[in-house]
C-alpha positions in Angstrom: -1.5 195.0 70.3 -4.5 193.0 69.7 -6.6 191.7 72.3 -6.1 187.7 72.6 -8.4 185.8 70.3 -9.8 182.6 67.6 -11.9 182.2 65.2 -14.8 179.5 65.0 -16.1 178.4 61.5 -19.9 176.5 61.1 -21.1 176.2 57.8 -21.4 179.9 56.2 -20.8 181.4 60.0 -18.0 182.6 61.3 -17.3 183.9 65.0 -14.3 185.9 66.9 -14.0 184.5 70.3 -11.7 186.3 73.0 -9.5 183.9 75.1 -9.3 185.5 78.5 -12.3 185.9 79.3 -14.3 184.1 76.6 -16.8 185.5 75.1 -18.2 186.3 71.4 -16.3 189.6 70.0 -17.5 189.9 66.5 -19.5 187.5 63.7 -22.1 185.2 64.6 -22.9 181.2 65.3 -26.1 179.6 66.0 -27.0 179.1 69.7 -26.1 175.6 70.0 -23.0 176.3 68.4 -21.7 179.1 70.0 -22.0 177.6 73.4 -20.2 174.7 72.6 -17.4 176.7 71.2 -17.5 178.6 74.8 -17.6 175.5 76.5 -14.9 173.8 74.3 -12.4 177.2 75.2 -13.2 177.1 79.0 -11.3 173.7 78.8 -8.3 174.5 76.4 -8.3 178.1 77.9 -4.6 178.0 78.7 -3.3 176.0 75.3 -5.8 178.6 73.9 -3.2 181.7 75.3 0.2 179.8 74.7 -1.1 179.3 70.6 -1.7 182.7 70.8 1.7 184.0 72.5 3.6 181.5 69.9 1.5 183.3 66.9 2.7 186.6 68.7 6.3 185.6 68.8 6.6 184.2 65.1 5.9 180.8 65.5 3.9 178.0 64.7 1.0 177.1 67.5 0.7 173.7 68.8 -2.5 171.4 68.0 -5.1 171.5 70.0 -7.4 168.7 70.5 -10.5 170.2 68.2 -14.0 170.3 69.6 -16.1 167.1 68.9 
């Protein structure tokens, strides 16, 4: 199975983030960028891992609150 993850899009960059722990897996964002990404899925860790399990399972995730 693959390993828990989301994708960040900034301008012509795109990133793979794991969930658990989060960390950069692949692609590339600009400093500033990436760390706010981190920061933002620190907080939504957990609604992070139940999108994920949903995907998994078949199903739609829930929203969550975007980074701002």
């Amino acid at each position: 199975m693959c390993r828990a993850h989301f994708h960040a899009y900034y301008q012509d960059d795109v990133a793979i983030f794991g969930i658990d722990p989060v960390e950069l897996i692949a692609g590339k964002l600009l400093r500033r960028q990436r760390r706010l990404v981190e920061a933002w899925a620190e907080l939504h860790q957990e609604e992070l891992m139940v999108a994920w399990d949903r995907l998994q399972a078949g199903r739609p995730p829930q929203a969550i609150e975007p980074l701002k």
